[in-house]
C-alpha positions as CSV (number, residue, x, y, z in Angstrom):
1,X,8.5,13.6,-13.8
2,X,6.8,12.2,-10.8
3,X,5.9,8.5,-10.7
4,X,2.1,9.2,-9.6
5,X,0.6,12.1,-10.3
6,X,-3.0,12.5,-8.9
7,X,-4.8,15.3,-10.2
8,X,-8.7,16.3,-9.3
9,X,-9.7,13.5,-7.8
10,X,-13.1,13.4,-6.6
11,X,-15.6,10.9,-5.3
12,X,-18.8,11.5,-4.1
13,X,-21.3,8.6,-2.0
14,X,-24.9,9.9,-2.3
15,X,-24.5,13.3,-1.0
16,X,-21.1,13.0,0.7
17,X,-18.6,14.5,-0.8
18,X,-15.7,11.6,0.3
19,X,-12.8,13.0,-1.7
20,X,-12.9,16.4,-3.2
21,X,-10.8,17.9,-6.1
22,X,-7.1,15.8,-4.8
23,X,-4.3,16.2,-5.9
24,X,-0.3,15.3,-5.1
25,X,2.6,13.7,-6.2
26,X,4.6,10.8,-5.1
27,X,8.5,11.0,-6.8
28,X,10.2,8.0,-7.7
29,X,12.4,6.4,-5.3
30,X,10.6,8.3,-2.7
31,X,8.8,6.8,0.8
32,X,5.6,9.1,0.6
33,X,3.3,9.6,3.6
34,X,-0.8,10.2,3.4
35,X,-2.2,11.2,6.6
36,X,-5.2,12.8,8.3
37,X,-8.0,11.6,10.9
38,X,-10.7,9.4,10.0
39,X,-13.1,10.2,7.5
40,X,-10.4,12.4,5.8
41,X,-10.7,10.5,2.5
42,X,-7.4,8.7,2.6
43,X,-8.7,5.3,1.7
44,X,-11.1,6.4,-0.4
45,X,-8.2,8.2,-2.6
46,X,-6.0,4.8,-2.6
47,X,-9.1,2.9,-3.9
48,X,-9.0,5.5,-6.7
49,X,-5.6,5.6,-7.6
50,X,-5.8,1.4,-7.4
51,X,-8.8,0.9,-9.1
52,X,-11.2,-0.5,-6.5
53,X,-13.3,2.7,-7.3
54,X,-14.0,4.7,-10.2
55,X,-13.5,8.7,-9.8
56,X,-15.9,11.0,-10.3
57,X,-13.7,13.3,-12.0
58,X,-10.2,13.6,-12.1
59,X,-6.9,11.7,-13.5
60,X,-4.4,8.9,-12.3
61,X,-0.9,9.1,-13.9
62,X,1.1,6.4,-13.3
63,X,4.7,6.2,-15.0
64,X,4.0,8.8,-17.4
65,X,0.8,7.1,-18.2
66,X,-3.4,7.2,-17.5
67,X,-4.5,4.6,-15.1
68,X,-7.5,6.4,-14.4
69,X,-10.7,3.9,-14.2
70,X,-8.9,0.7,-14.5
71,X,-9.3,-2.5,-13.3
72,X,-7.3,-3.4,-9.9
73,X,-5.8,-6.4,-11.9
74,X,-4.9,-3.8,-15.1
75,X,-3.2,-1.0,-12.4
76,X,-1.6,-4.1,-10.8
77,X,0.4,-4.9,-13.9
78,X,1.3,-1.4,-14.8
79,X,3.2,-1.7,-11.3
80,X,1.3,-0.5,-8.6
81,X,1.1,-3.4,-5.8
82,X,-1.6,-2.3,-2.8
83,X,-2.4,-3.6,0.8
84,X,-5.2,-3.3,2.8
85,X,-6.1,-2.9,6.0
86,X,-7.7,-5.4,6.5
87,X,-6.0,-8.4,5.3
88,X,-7.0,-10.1,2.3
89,X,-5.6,-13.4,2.4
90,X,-6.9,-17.1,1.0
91,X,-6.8,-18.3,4.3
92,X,-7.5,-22.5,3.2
93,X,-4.8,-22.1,1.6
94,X,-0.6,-22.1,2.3
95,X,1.2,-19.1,2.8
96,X,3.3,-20.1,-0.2
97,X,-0.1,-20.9,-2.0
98,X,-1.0,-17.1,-1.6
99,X,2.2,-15.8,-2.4
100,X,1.7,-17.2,-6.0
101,X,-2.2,-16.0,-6.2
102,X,-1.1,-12.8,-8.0
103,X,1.2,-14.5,-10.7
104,X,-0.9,-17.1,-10.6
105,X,-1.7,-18.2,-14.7
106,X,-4.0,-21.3,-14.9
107,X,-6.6,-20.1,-11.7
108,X,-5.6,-21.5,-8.6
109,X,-5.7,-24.7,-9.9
110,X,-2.6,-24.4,-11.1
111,X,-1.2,-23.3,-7.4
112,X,-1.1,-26.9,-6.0
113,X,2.1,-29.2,-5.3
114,X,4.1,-30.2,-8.9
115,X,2.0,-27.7,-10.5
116,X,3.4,-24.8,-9.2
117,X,5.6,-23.1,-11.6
118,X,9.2,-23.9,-10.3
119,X,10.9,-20.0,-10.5
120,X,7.7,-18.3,-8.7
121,X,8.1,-21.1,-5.7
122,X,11.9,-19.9,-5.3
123,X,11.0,-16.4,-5.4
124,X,8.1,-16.4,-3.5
125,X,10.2,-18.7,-1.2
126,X,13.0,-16.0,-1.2
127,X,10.3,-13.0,-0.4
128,X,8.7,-15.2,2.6
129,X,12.5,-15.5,3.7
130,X,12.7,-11.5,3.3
131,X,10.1,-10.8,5.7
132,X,11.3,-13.8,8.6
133,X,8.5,-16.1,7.6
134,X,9.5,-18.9,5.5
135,X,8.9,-21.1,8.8
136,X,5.1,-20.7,7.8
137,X,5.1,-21.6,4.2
138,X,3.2,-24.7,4.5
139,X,0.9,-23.5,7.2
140,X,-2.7,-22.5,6.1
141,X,-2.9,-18.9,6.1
142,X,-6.1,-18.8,8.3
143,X,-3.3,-19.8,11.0
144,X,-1.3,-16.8,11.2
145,X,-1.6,-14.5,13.5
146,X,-2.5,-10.5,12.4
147,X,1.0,-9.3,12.7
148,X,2.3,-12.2,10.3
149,X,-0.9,-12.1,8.2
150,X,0.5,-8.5,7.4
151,X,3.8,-9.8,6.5
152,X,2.1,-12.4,3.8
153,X,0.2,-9.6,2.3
154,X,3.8,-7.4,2.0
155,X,5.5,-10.1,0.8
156,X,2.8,-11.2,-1.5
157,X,2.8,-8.1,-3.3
158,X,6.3,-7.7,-4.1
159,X,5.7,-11.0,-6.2
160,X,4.1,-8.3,-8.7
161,X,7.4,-7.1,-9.3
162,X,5.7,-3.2,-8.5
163,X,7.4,0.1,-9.3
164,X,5.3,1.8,-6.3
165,X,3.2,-0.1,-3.5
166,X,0.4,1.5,-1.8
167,X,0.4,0.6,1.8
168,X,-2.6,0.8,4.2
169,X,-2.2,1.4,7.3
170,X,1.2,-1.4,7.9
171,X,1.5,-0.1,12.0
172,X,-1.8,-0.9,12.2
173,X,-2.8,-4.1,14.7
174,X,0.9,-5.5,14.7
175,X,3.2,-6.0,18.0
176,X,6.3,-3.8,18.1
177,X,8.4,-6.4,16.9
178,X,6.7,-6.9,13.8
179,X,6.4,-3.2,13.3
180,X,9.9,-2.9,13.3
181,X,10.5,-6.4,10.7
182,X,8.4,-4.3,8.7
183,X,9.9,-0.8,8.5
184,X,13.5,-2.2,8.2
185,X,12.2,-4.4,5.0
186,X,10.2,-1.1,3.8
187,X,13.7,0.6,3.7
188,X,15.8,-1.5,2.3
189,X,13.6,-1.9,-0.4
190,X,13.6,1.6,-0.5
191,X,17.3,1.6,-0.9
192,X,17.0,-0.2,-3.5
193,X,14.8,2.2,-5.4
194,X,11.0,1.0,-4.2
195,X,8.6,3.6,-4.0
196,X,5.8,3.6,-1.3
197,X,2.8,5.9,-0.6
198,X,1.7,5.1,3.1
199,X,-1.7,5.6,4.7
200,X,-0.9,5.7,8.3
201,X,-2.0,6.9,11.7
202,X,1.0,6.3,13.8
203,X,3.0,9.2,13.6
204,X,6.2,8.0,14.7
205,X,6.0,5.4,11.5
206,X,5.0,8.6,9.4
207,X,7.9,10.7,10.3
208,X,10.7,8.0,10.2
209,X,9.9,6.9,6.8
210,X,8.8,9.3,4.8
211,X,10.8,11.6,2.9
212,X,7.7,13.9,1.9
213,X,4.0,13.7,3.5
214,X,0.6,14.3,2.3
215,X,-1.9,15.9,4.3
216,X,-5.6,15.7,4.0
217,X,-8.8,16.8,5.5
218,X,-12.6,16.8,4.5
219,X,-11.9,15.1,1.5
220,X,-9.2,17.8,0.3
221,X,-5.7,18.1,0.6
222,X,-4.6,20.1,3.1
223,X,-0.7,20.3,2.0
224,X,2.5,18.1,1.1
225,X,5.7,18.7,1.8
226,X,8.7,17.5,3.7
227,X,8.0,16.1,7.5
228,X,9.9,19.1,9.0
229,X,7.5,21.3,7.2
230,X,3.9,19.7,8.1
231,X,5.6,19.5,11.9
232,X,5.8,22.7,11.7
233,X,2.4,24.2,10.1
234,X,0.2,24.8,13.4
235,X,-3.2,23.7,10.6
236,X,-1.2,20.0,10.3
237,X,-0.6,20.7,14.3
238,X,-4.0,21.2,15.7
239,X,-5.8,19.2,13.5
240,X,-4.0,16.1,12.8
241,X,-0.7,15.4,14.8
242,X,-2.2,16.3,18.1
243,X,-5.2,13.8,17.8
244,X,-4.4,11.0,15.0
């Protein structure tokens, strides 16, 4: 049975049709790739599955269950953590401040010095140390640069615990350094049994990590399958890998 199962999902903005009748898979324990140019409806379909938008039609089944049209916060604890691409961070306050935001029980009031519950300081402290930036946890998050501002959001939403996380475009904006932090982390937890679905435009990302790859255009999807088949299917080829 695979962990997500997207089935028909469709969104239309006034008269644009910005994701038409999709549908894939993503197995468990498996890095999965969703790629396609701008406009293609990759975002769109990740807003979906998380809950920031409401399909039109279609279903979202997560672990054997129907997610379809919850709240962000519900598909959150059901196990599915999500980045963005833009960065979504508290910035007045710590990086360890925002690391407890999303297990955070009593509002953020309950984030601040001897208030802080005492197990999700040491894991958030042992995440931070995970992605190489536990230096930062008492800097203000407005501080960081973009690279490490990516690194906060990662970290941050492994505090969820998640089954799968939905990554947004993680190349995107960070220095090559960073880029590679990032993919080693991604694989270990993979290793471990994480499962990722990946919006991304760098290719070399794509085909490093992913064990299978989605592929869409106009809204649809195009095909999915393993990276040495969408390498080799000359639609994938002239469309997409030539010009992402």
């Amino acid at each position: 049975m695979p962990l997500l199962d997207v089935v028909g999902l469709t969104k239309v903005f006034g008269g644009l049709q910005a994701v038409d009748n999709c549908s894939f898979q993503v197995e468990p324990g498996v890095i999965t790739g969703l790629i396609g140019p701008n406009g293609a409806g990759k975002t769109t379909a990740f807003n979906m599955i998380s809950g920031v938008l409401r399909p039109d039609a279609g279903t979202v089944r997560f672990d054997g269950k129907d997610i379809t049209g919850l709240m962000p916060h519900k598909v959150a604890r059901r196990g599915v953590g999500r980045t963005f691409q833009i960065t979504r961070e508290l910035g007045d306050l710590t990086v360890l401040e925002n690391m407890v935001v999303p297990t955070a029980r009593g509002g953020l009031g309950s984030l601040m010095g001897a208030r802080m519950f005492r197990h999700e300081q040491e894991r958030a402290m042992g995440l931070l140390d995970f992605v190489g930036i536990t230096h930062l946890a008492t800097e203000k998050a407005k501080n960081l640069s973009f690279g490490q501002r990516k690194l906060l959001e990662f970290a941050s939403v492994l505090m969820g615990e998640p089954k799968l996380v939905l990554l947004d475009e993680p190349a995107g904006g960070v220095n090559p350094a960073l880029l590679e932090r990032m993919m080693e982390r991604i694989k270990s937890l993979n290793d471990d049994g994480l499962s990722f679905l990946i919006v991304e435009h760098n290719m070399d990302v794509v085909m490093t990590l992913c064990k299978s790859i989605v592929v869409m255009a106009h809204g649809e999807v195009m095909l999915q399958g393993p990276p040495e088949i969408v390498q080799e299917d000359n639609r994938v080829l002239d469309a997409y890998l030539g010009k992402v």
